[in-house]
C-alpha positions in Angstrom: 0.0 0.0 0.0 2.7 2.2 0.8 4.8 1.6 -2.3 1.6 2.7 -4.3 1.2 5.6 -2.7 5.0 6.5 -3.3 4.7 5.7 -6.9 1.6 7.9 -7.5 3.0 10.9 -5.5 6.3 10.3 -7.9 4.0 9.9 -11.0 1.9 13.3 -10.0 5.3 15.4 -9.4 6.3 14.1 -13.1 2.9 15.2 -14.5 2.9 18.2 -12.7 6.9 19.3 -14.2 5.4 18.0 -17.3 2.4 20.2 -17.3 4.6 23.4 -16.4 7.0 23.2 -19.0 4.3 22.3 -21.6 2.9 25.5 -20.0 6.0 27.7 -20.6 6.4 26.5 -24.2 3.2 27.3 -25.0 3.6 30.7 -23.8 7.0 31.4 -25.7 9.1 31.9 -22.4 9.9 32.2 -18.8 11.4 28.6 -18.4 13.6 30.1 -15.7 10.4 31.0 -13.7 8.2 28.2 -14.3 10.9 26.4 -13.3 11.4 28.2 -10.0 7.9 28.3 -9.7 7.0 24.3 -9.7 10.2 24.0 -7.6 8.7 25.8 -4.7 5.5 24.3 -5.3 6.8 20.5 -5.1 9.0 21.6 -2.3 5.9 23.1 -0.3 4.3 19.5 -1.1 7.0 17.4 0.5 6.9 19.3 3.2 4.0 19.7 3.8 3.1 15.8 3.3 6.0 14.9 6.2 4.5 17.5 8.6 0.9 15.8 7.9 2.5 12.4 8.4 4.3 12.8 11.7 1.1 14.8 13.1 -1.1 11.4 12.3 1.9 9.8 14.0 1.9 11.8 16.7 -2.0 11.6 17.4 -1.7 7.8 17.1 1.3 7.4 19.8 -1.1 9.5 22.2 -3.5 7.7 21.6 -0.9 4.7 23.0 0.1 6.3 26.0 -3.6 6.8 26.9 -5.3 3.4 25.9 -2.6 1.1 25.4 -2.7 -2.4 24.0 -4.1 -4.7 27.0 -2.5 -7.8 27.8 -4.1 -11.0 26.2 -2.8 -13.9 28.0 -4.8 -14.4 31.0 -3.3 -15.5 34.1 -4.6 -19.4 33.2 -2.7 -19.2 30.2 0.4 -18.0 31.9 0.0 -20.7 35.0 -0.3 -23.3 32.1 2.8 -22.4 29.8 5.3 -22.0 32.7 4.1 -25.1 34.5 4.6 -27.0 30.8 7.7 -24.8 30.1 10.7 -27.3 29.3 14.0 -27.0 30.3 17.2 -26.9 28.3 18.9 -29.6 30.4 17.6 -33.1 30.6 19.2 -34.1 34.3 17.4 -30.8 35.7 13.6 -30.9 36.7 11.5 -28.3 36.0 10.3 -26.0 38.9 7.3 -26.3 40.5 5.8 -22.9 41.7 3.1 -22.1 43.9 0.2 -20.4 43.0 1.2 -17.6 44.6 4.6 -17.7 43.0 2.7 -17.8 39.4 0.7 -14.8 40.3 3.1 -13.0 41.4 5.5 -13.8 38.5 2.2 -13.2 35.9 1.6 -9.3 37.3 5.7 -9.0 37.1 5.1 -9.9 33.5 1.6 -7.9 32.6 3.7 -4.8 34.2 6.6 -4.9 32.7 4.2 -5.4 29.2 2.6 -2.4 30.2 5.6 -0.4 30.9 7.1 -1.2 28.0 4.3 -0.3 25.5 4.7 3.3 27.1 8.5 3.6 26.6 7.5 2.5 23.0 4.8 5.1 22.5 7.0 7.9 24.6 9.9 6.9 21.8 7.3 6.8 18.4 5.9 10.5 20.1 9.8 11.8 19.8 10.6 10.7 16.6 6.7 11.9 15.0 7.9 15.2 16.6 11.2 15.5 14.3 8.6 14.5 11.3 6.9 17.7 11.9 10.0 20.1 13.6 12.3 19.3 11.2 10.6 20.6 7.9 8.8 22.8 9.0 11.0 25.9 9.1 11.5 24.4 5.5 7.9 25.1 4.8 7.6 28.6 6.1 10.7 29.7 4.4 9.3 28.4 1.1 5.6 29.8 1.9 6.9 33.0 2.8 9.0 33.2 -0.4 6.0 32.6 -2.2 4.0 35.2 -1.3 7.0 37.9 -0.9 8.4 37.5 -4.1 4.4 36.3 -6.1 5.5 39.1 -8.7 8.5 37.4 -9.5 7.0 33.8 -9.2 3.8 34.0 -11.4 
């Protein structure tokens, strides 16, 4: 799905350079600024595309941190799998835990789960954050240069 995507957004930047210069021919000149022109036009795009994507990355590692993933193996489960757990040496015997022991060991495990999830989401919300600091400044600088210099531009 992704590779689709990529190969549309390439295919429209070719139309769209395409389309210009057909443009500029037509009109008997000003290659130089049609050029210029669909240059801060396809950089405005890609900017403004990875500031769109790390927002909807953003939103969706909040939404982690506050619903996380629940655990799914019950505490049944758990008591089963480490009571029919094998061990790597034949001469040792595998443990036998109380249940105590197995709950204890099972909200160990759901907790460290859950604390890992957030460290996950915590690191996915700091690098979404770079998607959307990083060009941004990009995308001003280009936005206001289009509307400064829109005599020389169009």
């Amino acid at each position: 799905m992704l590779s689709i995507g990529i190969i549309f957004i390439i295919l429209l930047i070719v139309i769209i350079i395409f389309a210009a210069l057909a443009t500029s021919v037509k009109t008997g000149g000003g290659d130089e600024i049609v050029v210029k022109k669909v240059y801060v036009y396809l950089v405005l795009f890609a900017t403004l595309m990875m500031i769109i994507g790390g927002s909807v990355s953003a939103f969706m590692a909040v939404g982690d941190l506050v619903a996380p993933t629940p655990y799914y193996q019950s505490f049944e489960e758990f008591s089963t799998w480490r009571a029919d757990k094998p061990t790597s040496d034949a001469n040792v015997k595998p443990e036998k835990y109380t249940a105590e022991e197995l709950e204890t060991m099972y909200e160990a495990m759901v907790k460290s789960e859950a604390e890992r999830q957030k460290s996950r989401a915590y690191n996915t919300l700091f690098k979404s954050f770079g998607w959307i600091i990083i060009p941004l400044p990009v995308f001003l600088y280009y936005q206001k240069r289009l509307t400064k210099n829109t005599g020389d531009l169009s």
